[in-house]
C-alpha positions as CSV (number, residue, x, y, z in Angstrom):
1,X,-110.0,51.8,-38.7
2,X,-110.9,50.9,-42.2
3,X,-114.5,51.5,-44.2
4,X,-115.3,50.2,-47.8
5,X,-117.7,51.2,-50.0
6,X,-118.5,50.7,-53.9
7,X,-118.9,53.0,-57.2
8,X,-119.0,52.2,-60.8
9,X,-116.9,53.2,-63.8
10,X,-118.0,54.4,-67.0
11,X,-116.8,55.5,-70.2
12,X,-116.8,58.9,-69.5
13,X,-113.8,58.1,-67.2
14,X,-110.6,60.0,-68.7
15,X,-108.5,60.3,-65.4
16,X,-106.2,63.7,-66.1
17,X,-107.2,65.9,-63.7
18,X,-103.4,67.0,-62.3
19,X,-104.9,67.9,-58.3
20,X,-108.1,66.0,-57.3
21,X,-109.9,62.7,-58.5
22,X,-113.7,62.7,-57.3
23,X,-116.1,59.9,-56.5
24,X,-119.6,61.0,-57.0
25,X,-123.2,59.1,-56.5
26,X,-124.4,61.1,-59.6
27,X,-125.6,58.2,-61.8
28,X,-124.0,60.0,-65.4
29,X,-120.7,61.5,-66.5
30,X,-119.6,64.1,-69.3
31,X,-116.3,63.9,-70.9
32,X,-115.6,67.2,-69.1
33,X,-116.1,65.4,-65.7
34,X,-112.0,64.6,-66.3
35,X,-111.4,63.8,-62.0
36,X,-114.2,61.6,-61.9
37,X,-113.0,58.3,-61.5
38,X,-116.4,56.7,-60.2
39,X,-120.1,57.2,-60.3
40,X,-123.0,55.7,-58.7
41,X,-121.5,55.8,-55.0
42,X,-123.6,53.8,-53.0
43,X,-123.5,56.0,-50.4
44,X,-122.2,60.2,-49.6
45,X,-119.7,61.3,-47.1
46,X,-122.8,61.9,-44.6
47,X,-123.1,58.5,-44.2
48,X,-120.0,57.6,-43.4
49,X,-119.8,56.0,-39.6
50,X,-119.5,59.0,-36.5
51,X,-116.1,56.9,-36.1
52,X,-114.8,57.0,-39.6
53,X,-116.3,61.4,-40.1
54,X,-114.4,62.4,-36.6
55,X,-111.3,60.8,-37.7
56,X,-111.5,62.7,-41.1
57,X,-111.9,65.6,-39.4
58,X,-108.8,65.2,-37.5
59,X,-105.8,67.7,-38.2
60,X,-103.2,65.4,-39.6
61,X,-105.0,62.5,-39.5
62,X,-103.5,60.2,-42.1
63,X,-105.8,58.2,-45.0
64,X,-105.2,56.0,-47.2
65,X,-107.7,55.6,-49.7
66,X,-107.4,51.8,-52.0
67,X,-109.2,51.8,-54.9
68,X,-109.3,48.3,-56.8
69,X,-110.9,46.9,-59.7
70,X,-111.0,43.4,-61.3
71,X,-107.8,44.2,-62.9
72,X,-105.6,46.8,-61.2
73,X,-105.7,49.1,-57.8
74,X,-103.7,52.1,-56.3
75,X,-103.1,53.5,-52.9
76,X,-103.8,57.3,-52.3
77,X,-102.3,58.8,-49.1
78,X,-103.5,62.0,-47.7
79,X,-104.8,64.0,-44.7
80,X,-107.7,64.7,-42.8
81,X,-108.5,68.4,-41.7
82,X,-110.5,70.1,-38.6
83,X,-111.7,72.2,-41.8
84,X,-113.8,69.6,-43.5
85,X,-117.2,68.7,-43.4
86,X,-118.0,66.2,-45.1
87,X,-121.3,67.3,-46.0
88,X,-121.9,67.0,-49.5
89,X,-125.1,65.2,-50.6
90,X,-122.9,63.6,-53.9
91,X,-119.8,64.3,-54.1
92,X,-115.9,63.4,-52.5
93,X,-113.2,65.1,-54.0
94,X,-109.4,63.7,-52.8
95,X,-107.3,67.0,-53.2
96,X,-103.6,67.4,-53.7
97,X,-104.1,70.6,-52.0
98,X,-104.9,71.6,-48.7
99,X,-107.9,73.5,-50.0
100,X,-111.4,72.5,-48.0
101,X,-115.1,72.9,-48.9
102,X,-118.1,70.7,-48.3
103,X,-117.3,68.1,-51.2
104,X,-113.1,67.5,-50.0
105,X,-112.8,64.4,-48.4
106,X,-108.7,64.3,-48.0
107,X,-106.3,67.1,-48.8
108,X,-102.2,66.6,-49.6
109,X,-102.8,63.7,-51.4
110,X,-100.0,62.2,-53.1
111,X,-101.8,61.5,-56.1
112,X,-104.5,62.7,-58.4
113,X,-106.7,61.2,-61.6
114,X,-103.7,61.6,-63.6
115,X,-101.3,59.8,-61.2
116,X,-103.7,56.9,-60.9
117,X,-102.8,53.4,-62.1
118,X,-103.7,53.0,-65.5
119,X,-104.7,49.4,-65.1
120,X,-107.4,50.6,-62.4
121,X,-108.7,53.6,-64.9
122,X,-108.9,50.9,-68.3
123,X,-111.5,49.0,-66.0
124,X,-113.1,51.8,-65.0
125,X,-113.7,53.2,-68.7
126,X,-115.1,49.5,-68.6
127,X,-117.8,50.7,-66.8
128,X,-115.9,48.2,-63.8
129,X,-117.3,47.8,-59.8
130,X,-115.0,50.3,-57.9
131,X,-114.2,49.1,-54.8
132,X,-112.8,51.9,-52.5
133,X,-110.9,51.3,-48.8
134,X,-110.8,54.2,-46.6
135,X,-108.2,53.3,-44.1
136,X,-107.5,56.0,-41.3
């Protein structure tokens, strides 16, 4: 099952976060926002289809998450957990980890803002359309 949604870049976007990256619908980002990768989500994890948020919340359910830009794009695998929520009114944070709270939206991921295609993160300081594939 597959869901896509869009986010912007800005030029706040550094990318060196070493165990998350985070997509937010907050419209703004600081320099120390360093595993923000997107802003402006068109829409939160709660609105994510009942199909799509049960599969999340699956133990061992595996994700791939695409992000693409204009220019470049990267694949992110992780996991879904019986411990997430998904409940976050903004935020969706892709953890390396297998650490859960109401913003995580994967955990063991095999890649954080610093592992991300540097391509991809050039368009996104751009202020670039983020176009991100959840693929479960």
């Amino acid at each position: 099952m597959e869901y896509t949604f869009f986010a912007k870049g800005h030029e706040n976007v550094r990318s060196l976060h070493k165990s998350t990256f985070e997509i937010t619908t907050d419209d703004y980002l600081t320099p120390r926002g360093d595993c923000i990768i997107g802003i402006n989500s068109n829409i939160t994890m709660k609105d994510f289809p009942e199909e799509i948020r049960n599969a999340l919340m699956t133990d061992d359910s595996k994700i791939e998450l695409l992000l693409e830009t204009d220019n470049g794009s990267d694949i992110i695998t992780g996991y879904g957990s019986s411990d997430l929520t998904l409940s976050h009114p903004s935020d969706m944070v892709c953890r390396k980890s297998s650490f859960t709270c109401n913003r995580t939206l994967m955990i063991h991921a095999d890649k954080a803002a610093i592992d991300l295609d540097r391509t991809l993160i050039d368009d996104l300081k751009k202020g670039s359309d983020l176009k991100v594939i959840i693929r479960i």
